[in-house]
N, C-alpha and C positions, 0 to 999 in steps of 0.2 A: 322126747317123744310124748304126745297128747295120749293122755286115759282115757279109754273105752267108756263112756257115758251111759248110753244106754241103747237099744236096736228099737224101731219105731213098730208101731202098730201094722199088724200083718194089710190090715184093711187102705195102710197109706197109698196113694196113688203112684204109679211107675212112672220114673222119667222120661219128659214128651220134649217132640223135637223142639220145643221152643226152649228150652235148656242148654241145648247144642249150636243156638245162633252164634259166629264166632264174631268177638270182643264184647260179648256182653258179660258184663259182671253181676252175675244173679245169685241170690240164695236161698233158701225157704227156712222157715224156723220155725218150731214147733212152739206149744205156748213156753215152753221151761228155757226158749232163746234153745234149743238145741239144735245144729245142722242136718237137716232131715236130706235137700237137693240139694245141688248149685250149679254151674255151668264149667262148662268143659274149659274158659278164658281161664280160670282161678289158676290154672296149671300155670300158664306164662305169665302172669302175674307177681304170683307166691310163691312159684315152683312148686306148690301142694294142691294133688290133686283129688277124685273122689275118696281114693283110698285113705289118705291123710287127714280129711277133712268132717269125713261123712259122720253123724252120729255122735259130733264130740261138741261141746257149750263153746256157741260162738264167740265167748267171751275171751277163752284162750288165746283166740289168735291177736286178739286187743293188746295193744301194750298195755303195762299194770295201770302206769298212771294218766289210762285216759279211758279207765274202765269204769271210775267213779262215775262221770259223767256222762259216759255209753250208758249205763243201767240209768241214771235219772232218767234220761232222753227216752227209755225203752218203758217206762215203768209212768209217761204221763200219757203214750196212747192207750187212747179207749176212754178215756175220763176226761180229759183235756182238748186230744189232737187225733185225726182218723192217721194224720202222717207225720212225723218227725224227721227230721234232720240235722247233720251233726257230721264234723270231721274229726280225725282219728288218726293212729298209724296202728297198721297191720305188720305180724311179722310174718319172713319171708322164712323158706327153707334154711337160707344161710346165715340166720341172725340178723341180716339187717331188719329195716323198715320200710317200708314204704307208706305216704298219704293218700286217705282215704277220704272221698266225700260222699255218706250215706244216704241216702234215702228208703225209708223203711215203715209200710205199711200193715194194716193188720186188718185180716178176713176174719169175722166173727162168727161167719158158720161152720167153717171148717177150722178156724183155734189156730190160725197158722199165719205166719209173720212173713210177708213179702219183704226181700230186701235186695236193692239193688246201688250199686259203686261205681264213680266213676274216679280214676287218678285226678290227684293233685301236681305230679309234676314233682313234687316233694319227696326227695330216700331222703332219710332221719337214720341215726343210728341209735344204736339203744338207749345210750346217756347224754343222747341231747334231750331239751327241754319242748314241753308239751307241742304239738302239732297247732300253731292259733287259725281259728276259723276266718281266715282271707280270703280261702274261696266258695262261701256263702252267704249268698246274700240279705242281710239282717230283716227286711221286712218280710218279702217271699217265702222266703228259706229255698228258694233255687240256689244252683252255682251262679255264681258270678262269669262277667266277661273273660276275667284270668281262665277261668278253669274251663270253661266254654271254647277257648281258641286251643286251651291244650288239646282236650278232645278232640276237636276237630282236626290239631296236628296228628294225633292218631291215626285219626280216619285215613290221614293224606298219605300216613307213613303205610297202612293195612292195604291202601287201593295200588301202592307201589308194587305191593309184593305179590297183589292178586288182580293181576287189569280184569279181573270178570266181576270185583266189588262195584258196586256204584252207590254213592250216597248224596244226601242234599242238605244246603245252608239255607236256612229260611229266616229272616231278618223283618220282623212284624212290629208295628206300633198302631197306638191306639190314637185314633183321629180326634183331635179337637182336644185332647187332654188338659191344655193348660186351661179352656175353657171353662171344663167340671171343677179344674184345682180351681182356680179364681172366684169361680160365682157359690160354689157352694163349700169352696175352703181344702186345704190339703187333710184335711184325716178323709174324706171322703172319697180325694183322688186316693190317697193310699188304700181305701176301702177296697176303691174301686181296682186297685193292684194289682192283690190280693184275690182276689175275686175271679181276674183273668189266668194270674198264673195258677189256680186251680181250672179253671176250665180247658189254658193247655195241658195240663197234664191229664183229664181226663177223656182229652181227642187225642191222645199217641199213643205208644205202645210204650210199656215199659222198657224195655232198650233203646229210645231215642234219647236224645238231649234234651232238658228245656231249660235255657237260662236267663237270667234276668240283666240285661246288655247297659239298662241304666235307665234311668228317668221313665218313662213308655213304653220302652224297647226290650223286645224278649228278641231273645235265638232259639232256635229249633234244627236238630242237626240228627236227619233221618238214615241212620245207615243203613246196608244192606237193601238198599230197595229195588226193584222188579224192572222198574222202568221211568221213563221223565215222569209219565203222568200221579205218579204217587205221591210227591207234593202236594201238584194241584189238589188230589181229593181232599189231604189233610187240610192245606189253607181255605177250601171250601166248608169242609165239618167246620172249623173252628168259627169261619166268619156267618155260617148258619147258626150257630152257639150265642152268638152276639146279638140275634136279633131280639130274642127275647130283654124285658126290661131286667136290672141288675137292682134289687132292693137293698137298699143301705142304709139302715137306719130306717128315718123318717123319709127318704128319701127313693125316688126311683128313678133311677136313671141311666137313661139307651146309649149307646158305644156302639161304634162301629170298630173294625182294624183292619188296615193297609199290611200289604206282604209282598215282599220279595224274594224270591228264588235263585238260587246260582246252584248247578249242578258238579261233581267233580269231572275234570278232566285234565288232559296232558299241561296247559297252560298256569296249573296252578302247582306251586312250589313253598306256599306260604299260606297258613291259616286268616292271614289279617286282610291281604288280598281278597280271598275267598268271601272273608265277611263284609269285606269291604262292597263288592260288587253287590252281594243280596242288598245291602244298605241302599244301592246306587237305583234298583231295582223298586225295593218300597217307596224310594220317593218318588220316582215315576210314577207309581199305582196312585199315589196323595196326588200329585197334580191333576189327576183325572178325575179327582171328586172324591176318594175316600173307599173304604167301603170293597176295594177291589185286590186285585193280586197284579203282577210283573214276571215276566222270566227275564232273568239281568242276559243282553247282548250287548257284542259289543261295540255296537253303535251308543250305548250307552254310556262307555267309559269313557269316546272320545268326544260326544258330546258335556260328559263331565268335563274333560279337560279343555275344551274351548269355553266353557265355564268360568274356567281360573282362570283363564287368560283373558276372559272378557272381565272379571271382578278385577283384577291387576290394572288392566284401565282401567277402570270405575275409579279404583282408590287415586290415580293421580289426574281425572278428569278436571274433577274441582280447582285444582292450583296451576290447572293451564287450560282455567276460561274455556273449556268443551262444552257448559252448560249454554244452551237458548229459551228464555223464557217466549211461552207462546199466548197469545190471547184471543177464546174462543167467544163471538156476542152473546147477552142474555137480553133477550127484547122481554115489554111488557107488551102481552097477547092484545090487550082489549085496543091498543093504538098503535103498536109494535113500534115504539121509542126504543132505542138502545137506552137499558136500565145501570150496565156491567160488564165484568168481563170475568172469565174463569181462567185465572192464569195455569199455564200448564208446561211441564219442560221440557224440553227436549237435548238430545245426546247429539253432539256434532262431533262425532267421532271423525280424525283425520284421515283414516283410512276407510273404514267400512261406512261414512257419510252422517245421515240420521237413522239412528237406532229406532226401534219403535221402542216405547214407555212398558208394552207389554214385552219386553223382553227384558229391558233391565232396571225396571220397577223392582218387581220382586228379587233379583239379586241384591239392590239396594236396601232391601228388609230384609234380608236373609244376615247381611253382611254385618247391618246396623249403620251402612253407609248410606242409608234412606234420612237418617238426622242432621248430618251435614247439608246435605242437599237441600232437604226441606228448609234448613236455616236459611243458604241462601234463596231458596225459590221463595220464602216471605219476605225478605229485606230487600230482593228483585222487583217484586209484584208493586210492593207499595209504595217505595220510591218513584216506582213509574205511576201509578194511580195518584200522587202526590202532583208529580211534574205535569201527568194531563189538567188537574183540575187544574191549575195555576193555570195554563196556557187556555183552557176552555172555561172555565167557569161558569156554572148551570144550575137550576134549581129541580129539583134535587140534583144532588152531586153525584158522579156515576159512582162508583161500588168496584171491590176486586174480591174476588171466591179465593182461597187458597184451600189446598189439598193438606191433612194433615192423616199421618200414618196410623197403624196404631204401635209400630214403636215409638214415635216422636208424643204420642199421648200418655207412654210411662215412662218419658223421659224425665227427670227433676228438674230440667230447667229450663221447660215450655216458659212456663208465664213468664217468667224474668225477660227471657229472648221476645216471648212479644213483644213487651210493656219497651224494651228497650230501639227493637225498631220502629215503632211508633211513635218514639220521642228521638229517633235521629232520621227518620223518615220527614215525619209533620206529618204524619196523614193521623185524621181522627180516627177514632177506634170503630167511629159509627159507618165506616166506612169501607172496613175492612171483615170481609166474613169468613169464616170458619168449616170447611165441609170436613167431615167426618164419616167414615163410612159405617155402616149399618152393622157388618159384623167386627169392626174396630169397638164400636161402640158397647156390644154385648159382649164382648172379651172377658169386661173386668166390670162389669154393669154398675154397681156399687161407688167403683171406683171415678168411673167414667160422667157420673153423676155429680160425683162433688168437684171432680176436676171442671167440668162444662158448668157450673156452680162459678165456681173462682174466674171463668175467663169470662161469662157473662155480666160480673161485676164489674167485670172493666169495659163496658158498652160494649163489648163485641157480639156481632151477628152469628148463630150458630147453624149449619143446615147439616142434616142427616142427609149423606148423600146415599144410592143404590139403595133407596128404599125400597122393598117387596123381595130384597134378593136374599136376605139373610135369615135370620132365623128370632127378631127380638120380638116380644112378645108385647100385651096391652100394657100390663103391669107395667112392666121398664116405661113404654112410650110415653105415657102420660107424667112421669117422672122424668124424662129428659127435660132438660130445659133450653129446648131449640127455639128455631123461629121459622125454620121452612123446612117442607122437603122435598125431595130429590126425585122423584120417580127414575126407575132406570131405567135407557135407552130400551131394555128386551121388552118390556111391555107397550111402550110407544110404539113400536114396529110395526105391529098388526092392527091397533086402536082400531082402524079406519076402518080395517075388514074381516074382524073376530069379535064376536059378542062377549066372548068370556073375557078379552083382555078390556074389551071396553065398560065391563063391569066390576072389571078389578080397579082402571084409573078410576071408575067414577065414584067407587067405594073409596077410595085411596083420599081424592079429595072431600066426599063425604067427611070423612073422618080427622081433615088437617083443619078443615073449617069448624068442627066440630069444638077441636083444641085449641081453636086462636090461631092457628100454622101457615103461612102461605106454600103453596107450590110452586114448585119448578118441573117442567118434562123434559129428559133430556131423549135428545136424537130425533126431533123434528126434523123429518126430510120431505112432508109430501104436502103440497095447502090444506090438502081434505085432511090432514091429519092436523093440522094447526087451526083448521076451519071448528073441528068436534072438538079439539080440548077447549077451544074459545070458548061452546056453548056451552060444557061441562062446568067452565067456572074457575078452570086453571088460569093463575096470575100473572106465569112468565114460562119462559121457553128458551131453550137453547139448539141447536145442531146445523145440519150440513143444511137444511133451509132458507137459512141463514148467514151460515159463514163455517168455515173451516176452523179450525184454531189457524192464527196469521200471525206474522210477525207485530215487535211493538212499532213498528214506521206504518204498517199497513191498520193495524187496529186507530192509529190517530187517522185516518182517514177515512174509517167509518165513523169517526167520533166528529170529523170536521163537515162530513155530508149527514148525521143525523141532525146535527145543528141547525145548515142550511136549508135542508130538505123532513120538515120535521114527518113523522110521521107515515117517510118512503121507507119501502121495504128494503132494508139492508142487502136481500138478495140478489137487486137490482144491480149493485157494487158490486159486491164482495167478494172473491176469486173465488173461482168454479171448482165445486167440489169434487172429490174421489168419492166413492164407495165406503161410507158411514162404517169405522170400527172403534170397538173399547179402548180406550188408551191404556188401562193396566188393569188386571184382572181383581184388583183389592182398590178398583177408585182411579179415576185420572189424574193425571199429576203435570 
């Protein structure tokens, strides 16, 4: 039986229904760590309830040997830390143990110690050894994923017993993260961590979850709420939270965060499920730009899973010949000569036909099966750009673009795989160019610099492709070491009948001429649109004006009538276009 400590100050405040939330684990503590409130859960927890608990050194209920380190933990807030954290075993009415993961805060006006627990999952018994902190996570000091799904297994077990409970999964990360780690270095991402996981925890209530799911990723696990829309407001407060800058250091720097939703119901049996679907949810909100929120349906999961089934062919596309290389013309404006060609692939799926690029583009980077590909779509391109010169021979020599990812740009063995199909090719280096897209390229800026460094020592041509779409700035640009760029199709579009975009190409080229840089415009479809980039001063052009992307039997016969016919517009040829679209949302391939 626990010793009567001491009765608190007449003037303490009366227990309020936020006390009585049920499964919340609360406590109050006076400054001497003494049990002043706590919540009515401690009872099915501990089997010790007000009467047991109230007025006695929360120390007690500590097992001995994990009170040394409960008091350190308790004794660096206010000097150190507003909040600490720290796992433990509590004893229960019947001798055993059970794990505990605290978090415990401290109000300075009122001298009194917030403390709140969620289960580890973990009964200990008295004479086992110390409780190790597995589920807290070392940088944050949130719980971890472990202890994250526990809870949530709670919830699912609490909503069993009471169908009028309803609670929610919320599954958030922070957009563009690897971007912040790479360009300005990982203590700054973990700054920036840090940073968020105090900001969720001071958009909840103290009875929700917030854990740290790994890498970028937090969970949020709202119980007890009113209705659907309480999520929404939370994942709204938090990404309102986000717009202000995050100062770090020397450093200031903006974050957006993606969120996903899944709500409980009959269909769920399993916490991982549950997190899974929020997961399925955030990345939806990502593919729509960022910045936004998802409620997980389940159009979503079967969508997921024609996914796998579409990545499953992906992986055995390669070794049964499904790939088609395509080739799109690039004229030079001022005489519209075919100058080139932009090689590009395409999926000759046996059953579902041609895929488009913007479908299984980005699976192929997702998978990392985008580096294969790309292997073959450059050993493709310039074998054939090899076999046209030999059969046509021309001064200057036509050119072939190849698309390059930005996994295949942190890939270790770019250069090698060039150097090496260029020397089983024959085709010279000066003949072979390099596109890169604009936010590939500011990934890892630094990096991206001394790599385009090393491939330009080996005569290759470099073009920043979807230039004006991304985000790189002067500094980088003038440090790239390109040779052309890319304008992208969006702003070609309207050239001919928008002021503002016809002041952004012309600004655009201003500033390539500026550098020493040629341009390209892609998605020329109209003459007055080819008529005004002429007079602007653009060098070359690509789109459905022109030509389609076309097979490589068809592209030698633009190659055979620009020979004959120098100087005729290819569109005179060339197979009649469809309705002008992006071939993949990170660059055509």
């Amino acid at each position: 039986m626990m010793s009567v400590y001491r009765k608190p100050p007449q003037a303490f405040p009366v227990e309020s229904a936020f006390f009585r939330l049920p499964g919340a684990l609360l406590m109050v503590l006076d400054e001497n760590w003494v049990i002043q409130m706590m919540s009515e859960s401690w009872q099915e927890v501990l089997g010790l309830g007000q009467d047991a608990l109230r007025w006695h050194p929360f120390i007690e209920v500590v097992h001995e040997l994990d009170r040394e380190d409960m008091i350190d933990r308790l004794c660096r807030i206010g000097d150190e830390l507003s909040t600490v954290r720290f796992s433990c075993r509590c004893r229960r009415s019947d001798g055993t143990y059970v794990g505990l993961a605290w978090s415990v805060s401290f109000d300075p006006d009122h001298m009194l110690f917030y403390a709140s627990a969620h289960e580890t999952g973990v009964n200990l018994s008295e004479h086992e050894a110390r409780l190790p902190e597995v589920f807290v996570d070392g940088l944050t000091g949130l719980p971890n994923r472990g202890l994250f799904l526990d809870r949530v297994n709670h919830a699912m077990q609490r909503a069993q017993r009471n169908k009028q409970l309803q609670f929610a999964v919320i599954h958030c990360g922070i957009d563009r993260f690897s971007v912040i780690n790479h360009s300005l270095g990982n203590r700054i991402g973990d700054l920036l961590l840090i940073e968020i996981a105090n900001l969720l925890r001071r958009s909840t209530r103290p009875t929700d979850m917030i854990a740290r799911l790994g890498g970028d990723e937090f969970g949020i696990l709202l119980e007890d709420i009113k209705d659907p829309t309480s999520p929404v407001r939370v994942i709204k407060r938090l990404q309102e939270s986000c717009v202000l800058p995050f100062h770090l250091h020397e450093h200031e720097v903006f974050a957006s965060m993606s969120a996903g939703m899944t709500l409980n119901n009959s269909h769920y049996d399993h916490p991982d499920v549950m997190l899974r679907d929020a997961s399925l949810a955030m990345n939806r909100a990502k593919t729509q730009g960022g910045g936004g929120y998802a409620m997980f349906d389940r159009g979503m999961h079967e969508e997921a899973l024609r996914r796998l089934d579409l990545e499953l062919d992906l992986r055995r596309a390669l070794e049964r010949n499904q790939f088609e290389a395509y080739y799109q013309p690039i004229v030079r404006l001022r005489d519209t000569r075919l100058v080139g060609f932009e090689a590009l692939v395409r999926w000759n799926h046996p059953d579902r036909g041609l895929i488009s690029p913007a479908e299984f583009i980005p699976l192929a980077e997702d998978s990392g099966l985008i580096v294969p590909i790309g292997r073959w779509m450059l050993d493709t391109a310039c074998a054939q750009m090899r076999r046209w010169q030999l059969a046509f021979p021309r001064r200057p020599a036509l050119t072939v673009s190849v698309n390059l990812s930005a996994r295949q740009l942190t890939h270790p063995d770019l250069l090698p795989e060039i150097r090496r199909t260029l020397r089983e090719s024959g085709l010279s280096p000066r003949h072979l160019k390099l596109e890169i897209t604009e936010s590939a390229a500011m990934e890892d800026g630094d990096r991206a610099i001394e790599l385009m460094a090393a491939l330009k020592r080996t005569r290759l041509k470099l073009m920043l492709d979807d230039f004006g779409t991304g985000y790189s700035s002067l500094s980088y640009l003038h440090r790239l070491p390109i040779d052309t760029l890319k304008v992208d199709r969006s702003f070609i579009r309207h050239v001919h009948d928008r002021a503002a975009d016809r002041s952004f190409v012309e600004t655009i080229l201003n500033l390539a001429h500026k550098l020493g840089r040629e341009v390209v415009c892609e998605g020329v479809e109209l003459p007055a649109q080819e008529a005004l980039l002429r007079g602007l001063g653009a060098e070359f052009a690509q789109g459905f004006l022109y030509s389609r992307p076309v097979t490589a039997a068809q592209a030698e016969m633009l190659i055979i009538d620009d020979r004959e016919n120098p100087g005729r517009l290819l569109r005179d040829i060339a197979p009649a276009p469809g309705p002008q679209t992006a071939d993949a949302p990170t660059g055509a391939y």
